[in-house]
C-alpha positions as CSV (number, residue, x, y, z in Angstrom):
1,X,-45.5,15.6,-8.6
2,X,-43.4,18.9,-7.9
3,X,-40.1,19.7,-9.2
4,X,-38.6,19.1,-5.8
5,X,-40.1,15.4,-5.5
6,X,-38.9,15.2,-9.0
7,X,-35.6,16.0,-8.7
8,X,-35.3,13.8,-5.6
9,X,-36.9,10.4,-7.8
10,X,-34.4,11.3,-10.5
11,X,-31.7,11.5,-8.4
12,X,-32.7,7.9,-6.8
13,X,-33.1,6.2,-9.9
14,X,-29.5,7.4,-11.3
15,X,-28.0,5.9,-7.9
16,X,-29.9,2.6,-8.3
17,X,-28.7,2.1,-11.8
18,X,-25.0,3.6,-11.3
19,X,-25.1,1.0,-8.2
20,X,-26.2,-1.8,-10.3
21,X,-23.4,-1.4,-13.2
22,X,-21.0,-0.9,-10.9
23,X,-21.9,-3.9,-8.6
24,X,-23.0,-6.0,-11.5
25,X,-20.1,-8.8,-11.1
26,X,-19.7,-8.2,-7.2
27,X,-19.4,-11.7,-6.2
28,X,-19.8,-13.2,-2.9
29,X,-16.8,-15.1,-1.0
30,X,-17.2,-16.2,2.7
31,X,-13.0,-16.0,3.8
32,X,-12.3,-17.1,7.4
33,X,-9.4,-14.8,9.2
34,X,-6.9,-16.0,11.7
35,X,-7.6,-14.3,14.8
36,X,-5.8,-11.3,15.3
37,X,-2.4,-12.0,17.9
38,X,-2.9,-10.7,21.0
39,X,-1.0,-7.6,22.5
40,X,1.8,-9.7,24.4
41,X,5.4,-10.1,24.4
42,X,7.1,-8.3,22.1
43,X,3.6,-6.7,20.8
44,X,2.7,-5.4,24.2
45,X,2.4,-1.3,24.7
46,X,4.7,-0.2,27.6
47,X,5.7,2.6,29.2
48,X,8.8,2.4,27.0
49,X,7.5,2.0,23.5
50,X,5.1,4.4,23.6
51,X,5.0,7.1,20.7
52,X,4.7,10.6,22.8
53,X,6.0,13.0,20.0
54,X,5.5,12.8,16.1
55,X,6.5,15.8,13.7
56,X,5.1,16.5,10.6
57,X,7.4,17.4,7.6
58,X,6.4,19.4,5.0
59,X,2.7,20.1,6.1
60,X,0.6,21.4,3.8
61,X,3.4,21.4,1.2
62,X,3.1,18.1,-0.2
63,X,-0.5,16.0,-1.0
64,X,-0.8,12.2,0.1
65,X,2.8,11.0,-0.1
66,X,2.1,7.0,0.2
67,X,5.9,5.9,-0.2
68,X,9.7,7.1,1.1
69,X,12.7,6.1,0.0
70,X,15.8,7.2,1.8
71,X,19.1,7.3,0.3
72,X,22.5,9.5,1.4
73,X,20.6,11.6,3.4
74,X,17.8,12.6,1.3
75,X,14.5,11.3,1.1
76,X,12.4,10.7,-2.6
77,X,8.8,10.3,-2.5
78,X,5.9,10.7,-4.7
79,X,2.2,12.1,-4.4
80,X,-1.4,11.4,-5.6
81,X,-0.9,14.8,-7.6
82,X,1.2,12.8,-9.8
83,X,4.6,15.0,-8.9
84,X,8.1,12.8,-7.8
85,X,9.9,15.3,-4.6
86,X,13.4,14.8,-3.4
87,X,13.6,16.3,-0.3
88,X,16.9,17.5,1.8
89,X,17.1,18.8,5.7
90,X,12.9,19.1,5.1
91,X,13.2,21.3,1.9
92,X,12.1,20.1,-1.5
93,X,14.9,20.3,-3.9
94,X,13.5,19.1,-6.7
95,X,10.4,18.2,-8.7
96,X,9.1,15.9,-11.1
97,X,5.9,16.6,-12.8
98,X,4.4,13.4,-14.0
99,X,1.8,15.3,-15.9
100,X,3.6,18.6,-17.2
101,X,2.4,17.8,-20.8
102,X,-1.0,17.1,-20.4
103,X,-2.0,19.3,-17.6
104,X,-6.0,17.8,-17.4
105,X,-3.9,15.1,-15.7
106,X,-4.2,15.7,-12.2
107,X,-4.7,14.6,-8.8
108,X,-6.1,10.9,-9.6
109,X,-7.0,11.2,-12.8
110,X,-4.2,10.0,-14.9
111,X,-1.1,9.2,-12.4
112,X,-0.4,7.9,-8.9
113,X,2.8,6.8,-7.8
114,X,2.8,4.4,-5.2
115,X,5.8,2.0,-4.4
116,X,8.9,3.3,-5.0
117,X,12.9,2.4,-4.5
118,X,15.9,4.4,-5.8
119,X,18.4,2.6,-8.5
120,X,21.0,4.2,-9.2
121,X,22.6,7.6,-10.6
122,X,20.0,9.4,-9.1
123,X,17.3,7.1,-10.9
124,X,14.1,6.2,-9.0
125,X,11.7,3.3,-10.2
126,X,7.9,3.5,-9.3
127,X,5.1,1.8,-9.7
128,X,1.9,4.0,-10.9
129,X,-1.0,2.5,-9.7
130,X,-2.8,4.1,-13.3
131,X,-0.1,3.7,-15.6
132,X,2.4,1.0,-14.9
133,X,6.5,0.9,-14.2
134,X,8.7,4.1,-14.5
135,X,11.8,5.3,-13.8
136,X,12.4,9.0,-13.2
137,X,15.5,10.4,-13.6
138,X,16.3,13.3,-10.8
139,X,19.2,14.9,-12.5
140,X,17.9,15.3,-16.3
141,X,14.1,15.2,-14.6
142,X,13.4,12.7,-17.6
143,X,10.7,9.8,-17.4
144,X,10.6,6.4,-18.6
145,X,8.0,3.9,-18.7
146,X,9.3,0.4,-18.7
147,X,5.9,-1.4,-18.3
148,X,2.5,-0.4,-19.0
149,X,-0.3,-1.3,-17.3
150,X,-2.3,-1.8,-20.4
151,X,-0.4,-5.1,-21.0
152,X,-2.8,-7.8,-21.3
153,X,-2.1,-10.6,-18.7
154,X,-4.1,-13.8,-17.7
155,X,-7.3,-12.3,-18.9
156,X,-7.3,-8.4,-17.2
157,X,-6.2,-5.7,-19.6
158,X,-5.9,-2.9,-16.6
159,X,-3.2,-3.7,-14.4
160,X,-2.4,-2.2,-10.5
161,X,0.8,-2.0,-10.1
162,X,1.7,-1.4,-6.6
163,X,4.8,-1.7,-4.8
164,X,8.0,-4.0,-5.5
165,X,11.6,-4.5,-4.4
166,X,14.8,-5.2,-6.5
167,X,15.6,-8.9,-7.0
168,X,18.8,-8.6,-8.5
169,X,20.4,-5.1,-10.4
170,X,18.2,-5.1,-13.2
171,X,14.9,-7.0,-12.3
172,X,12.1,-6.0,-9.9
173,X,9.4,-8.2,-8.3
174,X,6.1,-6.6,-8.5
175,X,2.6,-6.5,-7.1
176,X,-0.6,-6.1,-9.3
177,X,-3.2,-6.1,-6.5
178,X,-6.3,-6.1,-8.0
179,X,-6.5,-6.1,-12.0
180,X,-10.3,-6.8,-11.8
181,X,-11.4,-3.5,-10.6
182,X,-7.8,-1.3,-10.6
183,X,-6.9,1.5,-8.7
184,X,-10.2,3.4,-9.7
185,X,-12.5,0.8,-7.7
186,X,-9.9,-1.1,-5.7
187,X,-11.8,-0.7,-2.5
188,X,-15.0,-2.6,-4.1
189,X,-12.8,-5.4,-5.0
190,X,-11.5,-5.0,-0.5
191,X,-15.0,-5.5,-0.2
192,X,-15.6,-8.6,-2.5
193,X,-12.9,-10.2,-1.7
194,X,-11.5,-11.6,-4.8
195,X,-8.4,-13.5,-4.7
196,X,-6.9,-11.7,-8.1
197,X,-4.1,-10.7,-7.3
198,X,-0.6,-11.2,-9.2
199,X,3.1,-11.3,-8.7
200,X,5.6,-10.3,-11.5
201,X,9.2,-9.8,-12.3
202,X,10.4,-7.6,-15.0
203,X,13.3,-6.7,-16.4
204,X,13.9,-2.8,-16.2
205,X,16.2,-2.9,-19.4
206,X,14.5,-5.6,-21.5
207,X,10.8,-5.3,-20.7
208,X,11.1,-9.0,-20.0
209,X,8.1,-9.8,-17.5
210,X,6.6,-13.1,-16.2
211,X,4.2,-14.1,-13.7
212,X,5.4,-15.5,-10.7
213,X,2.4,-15.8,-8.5
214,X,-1.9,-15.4,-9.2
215,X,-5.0,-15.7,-7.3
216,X,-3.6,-13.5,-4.2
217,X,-5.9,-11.7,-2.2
218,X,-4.8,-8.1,-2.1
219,X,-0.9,-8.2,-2.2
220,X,0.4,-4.7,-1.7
221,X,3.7,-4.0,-0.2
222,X,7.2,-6.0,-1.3
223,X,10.3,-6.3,0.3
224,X,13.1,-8.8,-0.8
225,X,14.2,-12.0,1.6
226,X,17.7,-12.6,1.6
227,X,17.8,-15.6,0.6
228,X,17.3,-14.4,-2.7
229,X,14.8,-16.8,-4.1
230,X,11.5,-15.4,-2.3
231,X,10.2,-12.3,-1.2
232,X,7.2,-11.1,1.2
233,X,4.7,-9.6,0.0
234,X,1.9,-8.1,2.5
235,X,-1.9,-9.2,1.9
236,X,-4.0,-6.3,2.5
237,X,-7.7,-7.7,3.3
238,X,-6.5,-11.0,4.8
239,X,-4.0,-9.1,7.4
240,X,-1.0,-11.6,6.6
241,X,2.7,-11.3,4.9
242,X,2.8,-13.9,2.3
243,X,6.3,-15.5,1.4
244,X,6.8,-15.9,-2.6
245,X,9.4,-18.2,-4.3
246,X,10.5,-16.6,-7.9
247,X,13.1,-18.8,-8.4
248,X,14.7,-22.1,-7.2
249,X,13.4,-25.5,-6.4
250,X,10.3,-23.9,-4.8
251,X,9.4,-21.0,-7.5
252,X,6.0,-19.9,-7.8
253,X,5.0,-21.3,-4.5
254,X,3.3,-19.7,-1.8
255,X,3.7,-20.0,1.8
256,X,1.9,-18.1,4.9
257,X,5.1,-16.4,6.5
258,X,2.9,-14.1,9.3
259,X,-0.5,-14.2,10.1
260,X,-3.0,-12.3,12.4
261,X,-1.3,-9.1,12.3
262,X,-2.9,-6.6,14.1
263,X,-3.8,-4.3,11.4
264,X,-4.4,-4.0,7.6
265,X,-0.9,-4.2,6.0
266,X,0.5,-2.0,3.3
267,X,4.2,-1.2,2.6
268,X,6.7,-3.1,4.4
269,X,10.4,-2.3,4.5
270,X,13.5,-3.4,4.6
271,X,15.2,-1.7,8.2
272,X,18.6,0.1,8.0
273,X,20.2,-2.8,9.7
274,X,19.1,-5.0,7.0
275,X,18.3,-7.9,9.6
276,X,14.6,-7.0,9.9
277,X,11.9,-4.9,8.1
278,X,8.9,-2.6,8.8
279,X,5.2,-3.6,8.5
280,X,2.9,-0.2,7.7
281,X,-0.9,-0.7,8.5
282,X,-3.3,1.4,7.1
283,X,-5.4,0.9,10.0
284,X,-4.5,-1.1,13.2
285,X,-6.6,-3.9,14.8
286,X,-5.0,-3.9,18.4
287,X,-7.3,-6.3,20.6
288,X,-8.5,-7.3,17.7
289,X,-10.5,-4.2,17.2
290,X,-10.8,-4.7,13.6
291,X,-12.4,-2.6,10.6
292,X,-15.9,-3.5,9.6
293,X,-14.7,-5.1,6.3
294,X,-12.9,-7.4,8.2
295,X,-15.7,-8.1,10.8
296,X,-17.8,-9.0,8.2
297,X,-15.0,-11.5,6.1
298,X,-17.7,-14.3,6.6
299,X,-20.6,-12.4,5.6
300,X,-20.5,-10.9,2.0
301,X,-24.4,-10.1,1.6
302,X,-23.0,-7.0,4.4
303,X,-19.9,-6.6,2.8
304,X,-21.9,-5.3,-0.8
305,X,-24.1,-3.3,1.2
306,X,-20.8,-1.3,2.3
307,X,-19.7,-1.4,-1.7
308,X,-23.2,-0.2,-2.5
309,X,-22.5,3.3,-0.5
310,X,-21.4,6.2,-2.4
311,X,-17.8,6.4,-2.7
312,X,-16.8,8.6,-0.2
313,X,-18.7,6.7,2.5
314,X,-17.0,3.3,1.0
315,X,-13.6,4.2,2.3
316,X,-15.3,5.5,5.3
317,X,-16.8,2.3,6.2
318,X,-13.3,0.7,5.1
319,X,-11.6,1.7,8.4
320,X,-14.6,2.4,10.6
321,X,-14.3,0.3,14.0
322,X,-10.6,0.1,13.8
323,X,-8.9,0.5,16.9
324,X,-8.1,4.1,18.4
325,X,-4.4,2.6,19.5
326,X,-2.4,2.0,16.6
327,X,1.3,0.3,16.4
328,X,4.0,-0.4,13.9
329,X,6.0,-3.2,13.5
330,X,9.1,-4.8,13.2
331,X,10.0,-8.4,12.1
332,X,12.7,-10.2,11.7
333,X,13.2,-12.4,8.2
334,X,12.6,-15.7,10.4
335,X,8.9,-13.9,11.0
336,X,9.8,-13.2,14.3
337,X,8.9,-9.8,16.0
338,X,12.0,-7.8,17.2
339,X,9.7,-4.5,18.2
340,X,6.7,-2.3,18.3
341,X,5.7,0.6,18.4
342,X,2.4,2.1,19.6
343,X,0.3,5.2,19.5
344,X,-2.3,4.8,22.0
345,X,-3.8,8.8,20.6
346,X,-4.4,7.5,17.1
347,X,-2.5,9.7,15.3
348,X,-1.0,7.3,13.2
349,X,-4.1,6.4,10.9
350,X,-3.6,5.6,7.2
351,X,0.2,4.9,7.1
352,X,1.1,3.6,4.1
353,X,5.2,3.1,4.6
354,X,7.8,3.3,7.4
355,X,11.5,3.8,6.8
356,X,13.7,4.3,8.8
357,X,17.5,6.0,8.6
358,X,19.2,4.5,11.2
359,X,18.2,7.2,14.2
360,X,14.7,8.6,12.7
361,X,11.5,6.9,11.5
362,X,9.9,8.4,8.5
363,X,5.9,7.8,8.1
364,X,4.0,7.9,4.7
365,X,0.7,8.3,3.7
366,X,-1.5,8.1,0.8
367,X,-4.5,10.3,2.6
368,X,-2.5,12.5,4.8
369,X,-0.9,16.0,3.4
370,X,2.6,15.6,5.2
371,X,5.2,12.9,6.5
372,X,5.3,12.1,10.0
373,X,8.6,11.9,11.6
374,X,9.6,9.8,15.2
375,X,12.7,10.5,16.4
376,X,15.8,8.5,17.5
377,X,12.9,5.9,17.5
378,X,15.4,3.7,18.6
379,X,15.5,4.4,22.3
380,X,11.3,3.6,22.5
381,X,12.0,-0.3,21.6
């Protein structure tokens, strides 16, 4: 046997075994999706609601910024790079370096903000899908973890803390999507499945945490209800917004508030007129054009095969067969749709959050390197 021929069993037998460590607990879970709404009514494209122009802020200054917050005019936002940017009139004022004392830590390796909301005195709170709860501090440029995502809970000792919302001042409700396999291998655990998903409060001045909810199936993005006892929560994989009680007469119980979207769901966000919020979808499945995982919900024999390609090709074959036409949403706290908006080029792929400032929409993204901007968005709905 040549060198050549050699190289290339080698090389096969370290992708067999790295496949059959990594996929050693994949289990198999058939899960039945509601079909995906059709594009009528208020979820129809029209002349009127189509996107025509989108600009891009900050292009190729800023690396994967998957979350916006706006507040008196400026916008805070974080990156995959593990740097915090609050940005004025399209300039970045200042930076936070999440890593600047250990600088080995970069660009997924140590820190990734996700979700984030501001506080107060120019304070931010995030969620690091690595490292846990933190709040950064914009004048004094100071970081403080408040939560670890080392803390052992129900049986996982890696948490994924994702997004969240405020409940009251002091305490935040919080996602930990998939503990099982965390951020590192998150898309294995879209693949399998698994219903291991958490809700949590925490106190940002005690530490105080509790569980509220377990046994979700990918919950990602957070948004408070009003009535200030629940809060939605979007389920990634099973395309739905979830409604959680954390306290009351009905706390810890979960109820189906939207189903069938037509996309996968990430953030969603409270609008500036407070009577509605935003749904982001990573990918959109208008027509019910939906992503192979999806597809394939019934059939998880297929669905390993997809977590059994190299990585690269795994979040490939995450979004492939999507639909070209993709569409935000907007819904009202009753789970009615008030608007949408549609891109029948595809140029918005991957968003990750939508806020909005009253006249302009602001786009994030966790794989793109800028923020897409519609303007006075308003007058397309």
């Amino acid at each position: 046997m040549g060198m050549l021929s050699w190289s290339i069993f080698i090389a096969s037998l370290a992708f067999v075994i790295y496949v059959f460590i990594d996929l050693k607990d994949f289990e198999e879970y058939v899960v039945r999706l509601a079909p995906v709404r059709p594009s009528e009514g208020k979820l129809a494209r029209t002349a009127k609601n189509t996107i025509n122009n989108i600009e891009y802020v900050l292009k190729g200054e800023i690396v994967n910024p998957e979350c916006q917050v706006i507040h008196n005019g400026a916008i805070y936002t974080g990156s995959v790079t593990g740097h915090l940017y609050k940005i004025v009139n399209d300039k970045i004022v200042k930076v936070i370096d999440v890593s600047k004392d250990n600088p080995k830590c970069k660009y997924n390796l140590c820190s990734v903000p996700l979700g984030m909301r501001y506080w107060k005195d120019e304070k931010v709170v995030y969620a690091d899908a690595m490292l846990g709860i933190f709040v950064a501090d914009f004048k004094t440029g100071e970081i403080k973890q408040v939560f670890t995502s080392r803390t052992y809970i129900g049986g996982w000792t890696h948490l994924f803390p994702d997004d969240f919302d405020f409940i009251d001042e002091e305490t935040i409700i919080f996602t930990d999507m998939n503990p099982k396999c965390g951020f590192e291998r998150h898309i294995v655990c879209f693949f399998e499945y698994i219903k291991d998903g958490r809700v949590i409060t925490l106190n940002l001045n005690t530490g105080a945490w509790e569980v509220i909810a377990k046994d979700l199936l990918t919950p990602n993005g957070v948004v408070a209800h009003p009535d200030k006892q629940s809060a939605l929560v979007s389920s990634t994989s099973a395309s739905q917004i979830l409604r959680i009680f954390y306290k009351g007469p009905k706390k810890g119980q979960v109820e189906v508030f939207a189903d069938g979207l037509p996309g996968i769901p990430d953030n969603i966000r409270q609008s500036s007129s407070g009577k509605s919020f935003w749904i982001a979808f990573y990918e959109s499945s208008v027509n019910g054009e939906r992503p192979l995982y999806q597809r394939w919900s019934e059939y998880p024999k297929l669905r390993k095969l997809l977590a059994m390609l190299p990585e690269h090709f795994r979040y490939i074959s995450a979004t492939l067969f999507s639909s070209k036409e993709k569409v935000i949403i907007e819904m009202d706290f009753d789970g009615k749709i008030v608007s949408s908006l549609h891109d029948p080029e595809g140029r918005l792929s991957y968003v990750t959050n939508v806020v909005d400032d009253g006249k302009d929409l602001y786009i994030g993204s966790v794989s793109l390197p800028y923020i897409r901007r519609i303007r006075n968005f308003r007058n397309l709905s």
